[in-house]
C-alpha positions in Angstrom: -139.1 56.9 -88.4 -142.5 57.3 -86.3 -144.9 59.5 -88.3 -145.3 62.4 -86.0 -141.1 62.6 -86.0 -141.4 65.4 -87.7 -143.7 67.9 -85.8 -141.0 67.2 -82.9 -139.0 69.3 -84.4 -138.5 73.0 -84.0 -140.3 75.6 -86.1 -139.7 78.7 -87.3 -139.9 80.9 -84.0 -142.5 83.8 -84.6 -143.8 86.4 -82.9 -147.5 85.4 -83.0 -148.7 88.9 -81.7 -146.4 90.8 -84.1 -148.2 88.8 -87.3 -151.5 89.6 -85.8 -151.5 92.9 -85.1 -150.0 93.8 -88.5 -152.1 91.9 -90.3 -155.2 93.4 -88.4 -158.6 91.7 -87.4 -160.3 92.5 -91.8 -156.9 90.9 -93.3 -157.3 88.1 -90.8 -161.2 86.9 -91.2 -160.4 87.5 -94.9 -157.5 84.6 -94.6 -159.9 82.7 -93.1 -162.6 83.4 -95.8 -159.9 82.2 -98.4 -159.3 79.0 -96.4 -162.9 78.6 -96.0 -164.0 78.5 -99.7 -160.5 76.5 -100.3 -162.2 73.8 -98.5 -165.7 74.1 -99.0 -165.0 74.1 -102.9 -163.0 70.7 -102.4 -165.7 69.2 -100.5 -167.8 70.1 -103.2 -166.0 69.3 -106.4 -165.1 65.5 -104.7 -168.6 65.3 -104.8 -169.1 66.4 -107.8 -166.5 63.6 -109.2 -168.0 60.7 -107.2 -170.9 61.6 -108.8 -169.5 61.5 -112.5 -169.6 64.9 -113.5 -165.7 65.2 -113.3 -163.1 63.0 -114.6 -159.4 62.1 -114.8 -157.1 62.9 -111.9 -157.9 64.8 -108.9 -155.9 66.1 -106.5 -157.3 67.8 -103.0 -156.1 70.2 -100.7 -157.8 69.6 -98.0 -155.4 70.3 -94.6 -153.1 72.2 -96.7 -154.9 75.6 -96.5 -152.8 77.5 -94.0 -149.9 77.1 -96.8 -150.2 79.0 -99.7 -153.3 81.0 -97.9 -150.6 82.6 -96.2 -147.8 82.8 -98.7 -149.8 84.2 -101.6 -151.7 87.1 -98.9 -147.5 88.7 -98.5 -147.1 88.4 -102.0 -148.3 90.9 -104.6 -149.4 90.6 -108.3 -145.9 91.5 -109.6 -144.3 88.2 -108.8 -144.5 84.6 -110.5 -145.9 81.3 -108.7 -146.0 77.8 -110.2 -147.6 74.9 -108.3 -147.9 70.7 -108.1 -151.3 69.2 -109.9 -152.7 70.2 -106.6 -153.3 73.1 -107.7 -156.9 74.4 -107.1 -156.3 76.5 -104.0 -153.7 78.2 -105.8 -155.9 79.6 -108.7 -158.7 80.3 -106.4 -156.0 82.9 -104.3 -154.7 84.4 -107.5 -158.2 85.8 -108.5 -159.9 82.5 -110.8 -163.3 82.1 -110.1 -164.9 79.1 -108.2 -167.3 79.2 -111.5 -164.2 79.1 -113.9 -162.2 76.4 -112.0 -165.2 74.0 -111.2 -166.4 74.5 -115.3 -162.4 73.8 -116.2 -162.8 70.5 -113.6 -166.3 69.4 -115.7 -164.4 70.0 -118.8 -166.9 72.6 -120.1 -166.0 75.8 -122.5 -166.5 78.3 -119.8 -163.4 76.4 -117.5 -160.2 78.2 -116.9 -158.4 76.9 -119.6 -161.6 75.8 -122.0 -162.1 72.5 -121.0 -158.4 72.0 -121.9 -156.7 71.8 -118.8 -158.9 69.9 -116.5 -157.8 69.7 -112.7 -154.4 69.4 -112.8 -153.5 72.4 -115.1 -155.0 76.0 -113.9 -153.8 79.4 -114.8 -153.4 82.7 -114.2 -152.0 85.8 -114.9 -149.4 85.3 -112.5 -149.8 81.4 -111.9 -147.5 79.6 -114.8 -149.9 77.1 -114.3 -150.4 73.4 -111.9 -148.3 70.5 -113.5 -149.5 66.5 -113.5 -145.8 65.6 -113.8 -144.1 65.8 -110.6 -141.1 68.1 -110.4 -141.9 69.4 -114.0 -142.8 72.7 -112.3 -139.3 73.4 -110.7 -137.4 74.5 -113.8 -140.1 76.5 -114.9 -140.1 78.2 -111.4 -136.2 78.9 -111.4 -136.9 80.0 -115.1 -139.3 82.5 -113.8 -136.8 83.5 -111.3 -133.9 84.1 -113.8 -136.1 86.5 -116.1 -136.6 88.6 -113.0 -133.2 88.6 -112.4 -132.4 89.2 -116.1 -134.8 91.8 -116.7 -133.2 93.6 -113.4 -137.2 93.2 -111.7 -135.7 93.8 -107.8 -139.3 93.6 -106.5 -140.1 90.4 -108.3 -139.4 86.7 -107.3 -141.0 83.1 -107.9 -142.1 81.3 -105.7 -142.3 77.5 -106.6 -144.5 74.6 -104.4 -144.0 71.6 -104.7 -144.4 68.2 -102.3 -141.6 66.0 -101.0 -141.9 63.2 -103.2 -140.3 65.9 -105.9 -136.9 66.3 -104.0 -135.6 63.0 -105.4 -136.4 64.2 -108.8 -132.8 65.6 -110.5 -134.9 68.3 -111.8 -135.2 69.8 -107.8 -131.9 69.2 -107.5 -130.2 70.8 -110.7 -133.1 73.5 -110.4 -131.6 74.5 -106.5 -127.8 74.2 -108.2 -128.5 76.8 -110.5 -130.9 79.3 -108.4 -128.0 79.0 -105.9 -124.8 79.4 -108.5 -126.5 82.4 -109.9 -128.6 84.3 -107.1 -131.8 83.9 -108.1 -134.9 85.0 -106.5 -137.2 82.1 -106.1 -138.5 80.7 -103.1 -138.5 76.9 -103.3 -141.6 75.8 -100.9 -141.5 71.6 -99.9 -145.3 71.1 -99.0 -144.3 68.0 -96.8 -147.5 66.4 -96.3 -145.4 63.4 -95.4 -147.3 60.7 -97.7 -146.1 60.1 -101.4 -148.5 57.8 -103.4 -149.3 55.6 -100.3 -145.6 55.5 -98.8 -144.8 57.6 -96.0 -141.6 60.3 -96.0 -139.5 57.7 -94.5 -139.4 54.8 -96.5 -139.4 57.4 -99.7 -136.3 59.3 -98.4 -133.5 58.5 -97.3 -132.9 61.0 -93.9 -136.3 62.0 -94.0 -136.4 64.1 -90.3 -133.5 65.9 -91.9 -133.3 66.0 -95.4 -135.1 69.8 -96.6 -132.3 71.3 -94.1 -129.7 69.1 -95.0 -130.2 69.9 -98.9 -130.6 73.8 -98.2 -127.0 73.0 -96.5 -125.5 71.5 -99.6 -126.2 73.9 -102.1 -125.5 76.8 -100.2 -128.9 78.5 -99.4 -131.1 79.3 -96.3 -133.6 77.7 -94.8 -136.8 77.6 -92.7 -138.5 75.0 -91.1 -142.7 76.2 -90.7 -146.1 74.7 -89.2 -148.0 73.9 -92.5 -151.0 72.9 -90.0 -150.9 76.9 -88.8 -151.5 80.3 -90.5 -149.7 81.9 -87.9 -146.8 80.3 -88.2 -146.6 79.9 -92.0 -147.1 84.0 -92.3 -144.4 84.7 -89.9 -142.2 82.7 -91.5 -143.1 83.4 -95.3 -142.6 87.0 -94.2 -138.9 87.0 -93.3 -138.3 84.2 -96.2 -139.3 86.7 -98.6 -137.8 89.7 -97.2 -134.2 87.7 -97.4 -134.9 86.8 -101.1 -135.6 90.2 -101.7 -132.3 91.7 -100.0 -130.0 89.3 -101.0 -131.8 88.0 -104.5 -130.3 84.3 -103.4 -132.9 81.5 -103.3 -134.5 79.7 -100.2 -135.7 77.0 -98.8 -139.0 76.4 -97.3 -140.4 73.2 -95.4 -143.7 73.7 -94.1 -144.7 70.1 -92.6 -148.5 69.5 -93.1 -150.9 66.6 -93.3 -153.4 66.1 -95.9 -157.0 64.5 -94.8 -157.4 62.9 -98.3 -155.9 60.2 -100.2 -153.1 61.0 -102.5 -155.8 61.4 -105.2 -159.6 60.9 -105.5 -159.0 57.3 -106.5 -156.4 56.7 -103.6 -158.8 55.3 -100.1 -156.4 56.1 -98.1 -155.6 52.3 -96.6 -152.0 52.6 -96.0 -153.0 55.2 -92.8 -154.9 53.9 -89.7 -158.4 55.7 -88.9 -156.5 56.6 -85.6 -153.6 57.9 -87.3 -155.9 60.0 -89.4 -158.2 61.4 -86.4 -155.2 62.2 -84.8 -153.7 64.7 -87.6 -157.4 66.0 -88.0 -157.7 67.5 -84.6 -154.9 69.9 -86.1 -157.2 71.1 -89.1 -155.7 74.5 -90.2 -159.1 76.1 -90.2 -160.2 75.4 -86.8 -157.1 76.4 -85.3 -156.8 79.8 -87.1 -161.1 80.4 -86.2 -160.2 79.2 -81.9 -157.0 81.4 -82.2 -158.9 84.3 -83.8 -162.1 83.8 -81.3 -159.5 83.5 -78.6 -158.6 87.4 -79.2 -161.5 88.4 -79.7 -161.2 89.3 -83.9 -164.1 86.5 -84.5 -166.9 85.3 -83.4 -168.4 81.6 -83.5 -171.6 83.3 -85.4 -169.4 84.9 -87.5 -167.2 81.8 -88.5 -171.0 80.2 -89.1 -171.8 82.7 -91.9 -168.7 82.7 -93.3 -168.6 79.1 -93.7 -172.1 79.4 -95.2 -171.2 81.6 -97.5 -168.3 79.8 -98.8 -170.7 76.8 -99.0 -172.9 78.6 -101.3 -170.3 79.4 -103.5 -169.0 76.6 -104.1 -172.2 74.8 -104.8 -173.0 77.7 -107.2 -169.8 76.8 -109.0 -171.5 73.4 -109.2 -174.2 74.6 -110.9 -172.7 76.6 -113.0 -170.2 73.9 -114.0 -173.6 71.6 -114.9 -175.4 74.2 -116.6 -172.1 75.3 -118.8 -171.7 73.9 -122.7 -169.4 71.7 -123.8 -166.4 72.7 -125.9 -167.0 72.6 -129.6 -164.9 69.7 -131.5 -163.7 71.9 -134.0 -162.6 74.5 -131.5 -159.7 72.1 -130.4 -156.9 73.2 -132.5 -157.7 77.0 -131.9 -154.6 79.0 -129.9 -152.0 75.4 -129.7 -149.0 76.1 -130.7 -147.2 74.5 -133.3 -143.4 73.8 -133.0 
């Protein structure tokens, strides 16, 4: 299968005027606010790694934006969402500070989870958390969606991401068998950024153009097919997703194809993808299509855009700081609130 196979496909039809004018010119620059310091606090936090002030894994979400930007503005604080070790964007749109997640990336006591946690593993109220061990968040997601059920919470659902390469895994699979054998309300999102650990969608699955719907198909369940790359698209699509979970209280099935600018992690150059390949999915960056579409009707400005971007920039390099300036944990703090079994 070519690479670009799978933007041949159909999306999710939406009425791009309908999202728009509900959403309404504020909500709109304030999506693209989000996105903005999703990116800018990447761009910074790379740097900040390169430079040796963070360690272990890291995972960017550069080009993925438009995803859960979209998904988590719908969504309100009364429902449950559980994410890949990609996970940064996801704590930033649930209300962590950029201070609190760059500190938790140093490793300092003033991070998100203490120093603890690191990049992969970010928390919230509502966010049950990033996982480092791919498709380890999926039970807890369909978990999350049974106690809603059990606990008779109609206006509550999860909402689970996760990337392709976790579809093989039997814990997708057994997850998707039980959320559709008992009705439960969680949203199952395939990020398909179409590149695994240097192998591309189709030498990793078998039926690759095919295989979200085809799976969706099998265990009983609907599906939708979205534009990862556009806001639009994804919020049109998110919208009636949800409102089907939420009338029926079965599962779905999301595949929003995407691209990701960056190596699979931090230590990952990126070899295995041409420089054309890779200039050619970047003239779809999520950002700037959601700024031209915006400036295009007149809800945005380029001068505007400017100091948003600014300001996102700042930010994020104040999160820097604040990461540097912040202690380190204290030694004999490590065995304070784990819990024994």
């Amino acid at each position: 299968m070519q690479e670009d196979k799978l933007l041949t496909k159909p999306f999710f039809d939406v009425n791009r005027n309908a999202v728009l004018q509900a959403l309404g010119k504020d909500a709109l620059c304030t999506c693209l606010q989000k996105m903005l310091l999703i990116r800018n606090f990447e761009i910074r936090a790379e740097a900040a790694y390169q430079h040796g002030h963070i360690g272990g894994f890291f995972h960017s979400y550069i080009g993925q934006e438009a995803i859960q930007t979209a998904a988590l503005t719908l969504l309100g604080p009364q429902n449950w969402f559980i994410t890949t070790y990609r996970c940064h964007a996801m704590a930033l749109l649930l209300g962590a500070t950029p201070n609190e997640v760059m500190a938790e990336l140093y490793g300092k006591a003033t991070g998100n989870a203490k120093g603890r946690g690191g990049s992969m593993h970010l928390y919230t109220d509502r966010m049950l958390g990033g996982f480092g061990i791919v498709g380890g968040q999926i039970p807890i997601a369909t978990g999350a969606a049974f106690s809603c059920k059990y606990q008779n919470q109609k206006n509550s659902l999860a909402i689970c991401f996760l990337g392709e390469g976790a579809v093989p895994q039997g814990a997708f699979h057994e997850s998707v068998n039980l959320a559709s054998l008992w009705s439960l309300p969680c949203v199952y999102v395939i990020e398909n950024n179409q590149w695994g650990m240097g192998t591309h969608v189709s030498n990793a699955i078998a039926n690759a153009e095919h295989f979200a719907e085809k799976v969706a198909a099998a265990y009983g369940i609907s599906f939708y097919r979205l534009d990862g790359m556009d806001f639009t698209n994804c919020y049109g699509g998110f919208d009636a997703a949800f409102k089907e979970v939420h009338e029926s209280s079965r599962p779905v099935l999301i595949e929003c194809i995407a691209e990701r600018f960056k190596g699979h992690s931090i230590s990952d150059p990126g070899l295995y993808r041409t420089k054309e390949s890779l200039k050619a999915c970047m003239q779809r960056d999520p950002i700037l299509i959601f700024k031209d579409e915006l400036i295009k009707r007149g809800m945005l400005t380029e001068e505007a855009y400017k100091t948003y971007d600014k300001e996102a920039r700042d930010r994020a390099i104040a999160a820097t700081e604040f990461a540097e300036k912040s202690p380190w944990p204290d030694p004999i703090s490590l065995e304070e609130e784990v819990m024994a079994l």
